[in-house]
Backbone as CSV, one residue per row, in Angstrom:
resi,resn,N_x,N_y,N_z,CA_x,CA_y,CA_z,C_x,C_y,C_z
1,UNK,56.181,-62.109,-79.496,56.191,-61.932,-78.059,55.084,-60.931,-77.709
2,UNK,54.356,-61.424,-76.841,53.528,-60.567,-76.251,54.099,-58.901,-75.893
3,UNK,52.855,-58.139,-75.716,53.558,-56.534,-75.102,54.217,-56.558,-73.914
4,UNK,53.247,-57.608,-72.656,53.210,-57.748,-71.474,54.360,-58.660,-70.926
5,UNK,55.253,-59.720,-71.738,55.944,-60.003,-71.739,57.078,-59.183,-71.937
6,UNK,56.831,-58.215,-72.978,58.313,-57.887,-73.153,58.393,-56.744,-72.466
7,UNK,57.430,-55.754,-71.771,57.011,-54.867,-70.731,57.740,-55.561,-69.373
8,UNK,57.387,-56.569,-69.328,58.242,-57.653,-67.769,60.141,-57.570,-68.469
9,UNK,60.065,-58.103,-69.328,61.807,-58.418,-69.593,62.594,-57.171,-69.311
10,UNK,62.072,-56.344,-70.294,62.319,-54.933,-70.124,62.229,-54.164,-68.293
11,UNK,61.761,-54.580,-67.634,61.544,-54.149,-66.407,62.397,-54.879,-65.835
12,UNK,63.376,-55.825,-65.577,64.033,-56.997,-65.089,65.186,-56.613,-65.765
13,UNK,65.356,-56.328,-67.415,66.443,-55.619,-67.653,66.826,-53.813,-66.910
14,UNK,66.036,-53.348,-66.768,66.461,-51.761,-66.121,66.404,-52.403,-64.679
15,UNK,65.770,-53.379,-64.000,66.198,-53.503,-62.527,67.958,-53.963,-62.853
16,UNK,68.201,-54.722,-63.167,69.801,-55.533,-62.993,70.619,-54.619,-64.010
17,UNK,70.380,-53.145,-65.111,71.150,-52.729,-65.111,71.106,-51.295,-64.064
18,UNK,70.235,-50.829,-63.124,70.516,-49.999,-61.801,71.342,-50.628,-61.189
19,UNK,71.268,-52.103,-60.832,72.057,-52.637,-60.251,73.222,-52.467,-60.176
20,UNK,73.900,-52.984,-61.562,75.507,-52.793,-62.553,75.727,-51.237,-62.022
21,UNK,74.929,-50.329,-62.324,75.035,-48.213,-62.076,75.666,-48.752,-60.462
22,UNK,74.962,-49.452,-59.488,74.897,-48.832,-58.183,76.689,-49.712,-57.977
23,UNK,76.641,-50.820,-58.616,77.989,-51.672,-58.493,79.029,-50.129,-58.472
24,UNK,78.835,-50.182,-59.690,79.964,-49.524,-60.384,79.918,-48.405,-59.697
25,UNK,79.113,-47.286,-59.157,79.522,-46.239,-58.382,79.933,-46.798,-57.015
26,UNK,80.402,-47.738,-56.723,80.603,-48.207,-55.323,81.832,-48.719,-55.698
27,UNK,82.439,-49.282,-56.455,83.853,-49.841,-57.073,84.586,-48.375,-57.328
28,UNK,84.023,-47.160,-57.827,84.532,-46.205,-58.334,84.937,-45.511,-56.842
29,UNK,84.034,-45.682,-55.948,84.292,-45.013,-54.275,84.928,-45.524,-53.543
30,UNK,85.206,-47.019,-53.722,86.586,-48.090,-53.728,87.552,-47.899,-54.003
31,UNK,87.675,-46.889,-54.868,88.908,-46.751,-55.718,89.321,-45.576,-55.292
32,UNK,90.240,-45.400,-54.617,90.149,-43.845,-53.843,88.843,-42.813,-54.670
33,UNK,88.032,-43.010,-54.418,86.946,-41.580,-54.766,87.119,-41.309,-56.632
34,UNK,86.958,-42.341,-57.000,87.763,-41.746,-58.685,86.909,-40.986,-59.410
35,UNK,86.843,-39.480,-59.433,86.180,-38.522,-59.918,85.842,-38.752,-61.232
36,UNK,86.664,-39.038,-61.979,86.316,-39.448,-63.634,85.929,-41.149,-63.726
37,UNK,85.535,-41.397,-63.082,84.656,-42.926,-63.058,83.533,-42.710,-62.460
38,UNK,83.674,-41.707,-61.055,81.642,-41.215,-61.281,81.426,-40.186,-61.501
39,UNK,81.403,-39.472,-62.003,81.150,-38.355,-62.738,80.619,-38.891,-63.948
40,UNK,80.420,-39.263,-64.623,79.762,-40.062,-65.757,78.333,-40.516,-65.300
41,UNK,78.569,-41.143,-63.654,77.414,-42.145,-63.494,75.874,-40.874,-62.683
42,UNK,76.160,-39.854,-62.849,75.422,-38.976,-62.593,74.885,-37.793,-63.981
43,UNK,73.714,-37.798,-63.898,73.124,-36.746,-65.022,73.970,-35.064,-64.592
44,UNK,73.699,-34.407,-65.726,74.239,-33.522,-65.374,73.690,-32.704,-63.891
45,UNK,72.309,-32.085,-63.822,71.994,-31.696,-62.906,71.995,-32.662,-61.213
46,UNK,72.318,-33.603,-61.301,71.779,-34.398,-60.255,72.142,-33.846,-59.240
47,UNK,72.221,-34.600,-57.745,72.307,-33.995,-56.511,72.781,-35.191,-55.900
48,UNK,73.860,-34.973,-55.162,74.626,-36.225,-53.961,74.327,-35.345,-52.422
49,UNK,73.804,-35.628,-52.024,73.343,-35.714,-50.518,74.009,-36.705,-49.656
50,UNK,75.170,-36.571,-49.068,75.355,-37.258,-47.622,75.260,-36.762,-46.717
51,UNK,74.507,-35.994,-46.272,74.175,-35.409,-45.211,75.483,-34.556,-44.587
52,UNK,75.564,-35.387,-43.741,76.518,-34.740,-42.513,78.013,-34.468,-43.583
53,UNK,77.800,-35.193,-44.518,78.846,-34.952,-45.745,78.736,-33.992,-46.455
54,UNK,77.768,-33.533,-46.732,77.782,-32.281,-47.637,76.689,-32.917,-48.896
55,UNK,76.655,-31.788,-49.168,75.605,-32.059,-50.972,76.066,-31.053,-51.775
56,UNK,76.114,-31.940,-52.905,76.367,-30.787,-53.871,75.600,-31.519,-55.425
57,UNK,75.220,-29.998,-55.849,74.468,-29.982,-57.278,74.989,-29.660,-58.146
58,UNK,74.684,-30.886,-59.397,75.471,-30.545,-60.664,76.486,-31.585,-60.733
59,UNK,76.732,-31.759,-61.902,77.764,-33.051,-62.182,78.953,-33.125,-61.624
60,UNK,79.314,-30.948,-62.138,80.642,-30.733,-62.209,81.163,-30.980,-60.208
61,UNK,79.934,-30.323,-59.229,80.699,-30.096,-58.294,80.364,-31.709,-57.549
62,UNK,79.716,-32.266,-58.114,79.851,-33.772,-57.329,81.440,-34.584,-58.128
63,UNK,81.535,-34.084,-58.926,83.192,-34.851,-59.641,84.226,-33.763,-58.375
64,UNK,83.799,-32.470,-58.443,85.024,-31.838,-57.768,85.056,-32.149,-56.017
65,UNK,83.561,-32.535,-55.696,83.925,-33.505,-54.119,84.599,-34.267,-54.064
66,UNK,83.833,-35.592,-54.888,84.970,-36.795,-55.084,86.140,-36.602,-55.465
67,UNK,86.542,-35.667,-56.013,88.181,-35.290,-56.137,88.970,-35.502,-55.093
68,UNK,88.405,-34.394,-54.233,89.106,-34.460,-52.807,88.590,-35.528,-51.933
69,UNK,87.709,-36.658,-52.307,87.522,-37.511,-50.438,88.624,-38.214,-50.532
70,UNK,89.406,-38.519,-51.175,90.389,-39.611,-50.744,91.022,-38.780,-49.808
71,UNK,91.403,-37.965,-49.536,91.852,-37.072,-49.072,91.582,-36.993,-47.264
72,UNK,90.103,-36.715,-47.302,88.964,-36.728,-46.051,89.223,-38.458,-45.661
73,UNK,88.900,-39.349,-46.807,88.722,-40.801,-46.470,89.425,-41.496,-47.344
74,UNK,91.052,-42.070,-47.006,91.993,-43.021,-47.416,91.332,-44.314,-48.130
75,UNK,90.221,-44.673,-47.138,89.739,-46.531,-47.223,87.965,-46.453,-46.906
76,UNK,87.777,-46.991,-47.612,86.346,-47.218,-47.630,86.334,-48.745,-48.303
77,UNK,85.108,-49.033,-47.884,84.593,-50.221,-49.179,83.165,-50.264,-48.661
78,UNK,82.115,-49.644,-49.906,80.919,-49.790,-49.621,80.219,-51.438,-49.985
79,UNK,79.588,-51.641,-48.752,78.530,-52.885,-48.918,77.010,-52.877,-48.944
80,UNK,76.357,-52.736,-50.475,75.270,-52.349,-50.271,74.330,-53.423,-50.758
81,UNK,73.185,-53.760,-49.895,72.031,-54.501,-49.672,71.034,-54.169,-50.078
82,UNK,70.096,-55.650,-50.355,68.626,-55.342,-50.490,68.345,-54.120,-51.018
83,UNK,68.454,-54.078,-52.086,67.828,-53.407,-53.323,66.533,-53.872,-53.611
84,UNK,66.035,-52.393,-53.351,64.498,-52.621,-53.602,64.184,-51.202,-54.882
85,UNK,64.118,-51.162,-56.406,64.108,-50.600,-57.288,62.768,-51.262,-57.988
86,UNK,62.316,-49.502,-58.259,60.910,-49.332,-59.039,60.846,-48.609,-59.974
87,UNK,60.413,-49.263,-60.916,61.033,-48.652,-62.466,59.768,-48.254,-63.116
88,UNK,59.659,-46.866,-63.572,58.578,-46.316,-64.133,59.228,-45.776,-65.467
89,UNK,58.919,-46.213,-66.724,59.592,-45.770,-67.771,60.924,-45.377,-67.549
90,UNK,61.114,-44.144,-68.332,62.600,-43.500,-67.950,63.171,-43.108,-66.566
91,UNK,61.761,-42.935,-65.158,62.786,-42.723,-64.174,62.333,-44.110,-63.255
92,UNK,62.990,-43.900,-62.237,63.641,-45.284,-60.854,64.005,-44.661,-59.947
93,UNK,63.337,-45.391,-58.851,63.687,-45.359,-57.242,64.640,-46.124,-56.919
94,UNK,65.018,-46.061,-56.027,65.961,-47.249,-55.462,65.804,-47.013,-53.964
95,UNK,66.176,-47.934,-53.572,66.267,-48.054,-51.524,67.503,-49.153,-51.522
96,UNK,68.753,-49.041,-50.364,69.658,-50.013,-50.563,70.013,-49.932,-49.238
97,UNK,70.438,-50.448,-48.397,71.054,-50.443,-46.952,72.678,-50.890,-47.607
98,UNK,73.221,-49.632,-46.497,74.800,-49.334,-46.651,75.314,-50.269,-45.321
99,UNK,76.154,-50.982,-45.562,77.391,-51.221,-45.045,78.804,-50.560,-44.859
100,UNK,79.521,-49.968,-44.119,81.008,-49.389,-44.289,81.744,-49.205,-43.201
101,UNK,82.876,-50.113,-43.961,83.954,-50.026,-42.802,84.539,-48.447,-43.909
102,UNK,85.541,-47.753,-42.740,85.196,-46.475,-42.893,86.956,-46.196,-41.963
103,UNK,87.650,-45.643,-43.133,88.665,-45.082,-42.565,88.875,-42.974,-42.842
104,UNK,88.923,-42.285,-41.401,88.794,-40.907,-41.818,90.055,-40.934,-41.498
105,UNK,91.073,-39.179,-42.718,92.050,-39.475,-42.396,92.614,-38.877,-41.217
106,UNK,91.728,-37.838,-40.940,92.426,-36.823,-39.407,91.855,-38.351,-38.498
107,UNK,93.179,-38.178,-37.665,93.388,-39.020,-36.630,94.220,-40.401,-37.006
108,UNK,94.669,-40.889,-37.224,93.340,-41.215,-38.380,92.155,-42.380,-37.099
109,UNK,90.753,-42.586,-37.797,89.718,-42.881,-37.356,89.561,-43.605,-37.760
110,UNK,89.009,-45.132,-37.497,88.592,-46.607,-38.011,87.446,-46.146,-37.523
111,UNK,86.123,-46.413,-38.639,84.835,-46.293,-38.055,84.111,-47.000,-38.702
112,UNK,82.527,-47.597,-38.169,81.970,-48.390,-38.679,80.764,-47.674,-39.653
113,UNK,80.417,-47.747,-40.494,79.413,-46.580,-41.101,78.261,-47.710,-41.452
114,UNK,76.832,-47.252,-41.271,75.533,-47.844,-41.687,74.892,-46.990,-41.617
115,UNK,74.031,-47.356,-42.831,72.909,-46.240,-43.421,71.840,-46.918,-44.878
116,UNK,71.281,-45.853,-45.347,70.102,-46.380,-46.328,70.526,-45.246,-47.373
117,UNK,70.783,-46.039,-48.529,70.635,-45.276,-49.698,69.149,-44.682,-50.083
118,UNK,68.894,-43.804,-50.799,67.454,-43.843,-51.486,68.191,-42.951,-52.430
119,UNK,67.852,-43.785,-53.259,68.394,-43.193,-54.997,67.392,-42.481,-56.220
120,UNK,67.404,-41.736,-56.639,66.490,-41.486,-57.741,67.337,-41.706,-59.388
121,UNK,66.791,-42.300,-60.101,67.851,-42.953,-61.597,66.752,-42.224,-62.789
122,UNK,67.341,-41.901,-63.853,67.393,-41.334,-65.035,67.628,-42.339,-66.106
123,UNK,66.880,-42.645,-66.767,67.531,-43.503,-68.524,67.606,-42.440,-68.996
124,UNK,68.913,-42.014,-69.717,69.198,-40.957,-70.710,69.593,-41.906,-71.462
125,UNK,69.509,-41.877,-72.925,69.974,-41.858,-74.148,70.465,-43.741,-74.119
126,UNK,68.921,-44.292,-73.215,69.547,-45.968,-73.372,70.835,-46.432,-72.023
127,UNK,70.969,-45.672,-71.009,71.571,-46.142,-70.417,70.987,-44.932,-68.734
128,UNK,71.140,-46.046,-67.875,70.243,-45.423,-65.899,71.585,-45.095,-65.881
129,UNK,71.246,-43.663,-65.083,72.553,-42.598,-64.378,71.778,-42.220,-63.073
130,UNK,72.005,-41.355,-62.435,71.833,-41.352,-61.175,71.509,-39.703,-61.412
131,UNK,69.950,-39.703,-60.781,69.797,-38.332,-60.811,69.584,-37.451,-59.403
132,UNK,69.751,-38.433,-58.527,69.546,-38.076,-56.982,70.026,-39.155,-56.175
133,UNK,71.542,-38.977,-55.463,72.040,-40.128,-54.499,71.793,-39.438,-52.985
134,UNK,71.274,-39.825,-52.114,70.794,-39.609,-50.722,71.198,-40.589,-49.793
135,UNK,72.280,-40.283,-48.897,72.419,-41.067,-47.785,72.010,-40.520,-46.107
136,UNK,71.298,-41.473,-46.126,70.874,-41.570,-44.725,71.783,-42.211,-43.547
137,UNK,72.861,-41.549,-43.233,73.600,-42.202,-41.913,72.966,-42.542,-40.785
138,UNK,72.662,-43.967,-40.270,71.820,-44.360,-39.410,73.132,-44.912,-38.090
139,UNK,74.155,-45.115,-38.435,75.404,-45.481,-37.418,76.553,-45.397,-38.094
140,UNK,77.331,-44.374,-37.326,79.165,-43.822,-37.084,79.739,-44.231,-36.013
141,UNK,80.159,-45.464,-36.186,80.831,-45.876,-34.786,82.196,-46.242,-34.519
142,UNK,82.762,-45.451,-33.693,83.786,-45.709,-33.549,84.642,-47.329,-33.808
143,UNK,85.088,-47.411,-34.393,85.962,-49.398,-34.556,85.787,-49.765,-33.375
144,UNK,86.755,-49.156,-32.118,87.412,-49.180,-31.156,86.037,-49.081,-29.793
145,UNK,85.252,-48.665,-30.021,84.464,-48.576,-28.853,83.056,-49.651,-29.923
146,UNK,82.477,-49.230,-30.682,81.361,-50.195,-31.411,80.019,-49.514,-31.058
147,UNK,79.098,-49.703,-31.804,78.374,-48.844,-31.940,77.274,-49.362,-30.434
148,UNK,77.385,-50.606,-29.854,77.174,-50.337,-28.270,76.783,-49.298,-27.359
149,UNK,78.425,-48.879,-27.702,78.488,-47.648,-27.139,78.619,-45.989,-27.582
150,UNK,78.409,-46.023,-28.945,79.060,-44.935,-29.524,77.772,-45.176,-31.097
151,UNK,76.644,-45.046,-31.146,75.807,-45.225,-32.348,76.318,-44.264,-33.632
152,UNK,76.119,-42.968,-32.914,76.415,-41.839,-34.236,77.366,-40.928,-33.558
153,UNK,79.310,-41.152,-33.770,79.948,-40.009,-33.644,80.169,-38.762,-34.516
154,UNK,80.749,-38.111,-33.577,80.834,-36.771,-34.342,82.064,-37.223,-35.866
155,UNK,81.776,-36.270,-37.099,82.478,-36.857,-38.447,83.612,-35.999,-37.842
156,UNK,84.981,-37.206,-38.042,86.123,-35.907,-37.456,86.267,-34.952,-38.877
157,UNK,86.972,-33.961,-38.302,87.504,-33.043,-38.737,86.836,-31.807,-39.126
């Protein structure tokens, strides 16, 4: 097999396994927030950025957020799009548009959530982890009114 061939396979394999990483941290945030299912999918130092959510650095205190969102957020189910991932040796970009229906629990709040991932990924030791998750909230809209009328509400609580 050519270099250039197996340079392509190899590039097609780390795109569709970011993919499987981004699945699986989205099944794990499905799952009420399951701290010991992503906590793994992040390097140690990394950084989770949701903005209006908070950020936190380091493995340990992104496992000890997700501890508590079920808490903040009962129901979620993320729907994420158009993946656009660029793979340079060991590290990767990613860009993904978020989908989310979005339950908060003060009130409780039905809300519609849309936004853009931009991810930064790590190959450690033969397998992509996540060394920078960044969400960009582009619409918080109320269920009940729709983002019509209501684009970006305030996050209760």
């Amino acid at each position: 097999m050519s270099q250039d061939l197996y340079e392509r396979i190899q590039r097609l394999e780390d795109v569709e396994a970011i993919k499987q990483l981004k699945y699986r941290y989205c099944l794990a945030c499905d799952d009420d927030y399951d701290a010991e299912r992503l906590a793994p999918l992040f390097v140690e130092d990394a950084i989770w950025d949701g903005g209006a959510m908070g950020r936190f650095e380091g493995r340990d205190a992104i496992r000890a957020f997700f501890a508590g969102a079920s808490k903040l957020v009962p129901f979620a189910v993320h729907h994420v799009t158009n993946p656009l991932i660029d793979v340079d040796g060991l590290q990767a970009t990613g860009h993904w548009y978020l989908w989310e229906p979005i339950v908060f629990a003060q009130g409780p709040q039905a809300l519609w959530m849309a936004g853009r991932y931009d991810d930064r990924y790590r190959r450690e030791g033969g397998t992509w982890v996540f060394e920078k998750v960044s969400l960009d909230v582009r619409m918080l809209s109320p269920y009940e009114e729709g983002f019509a009328k209501v684009r970006v509400a305030e996050l209760p609580g």
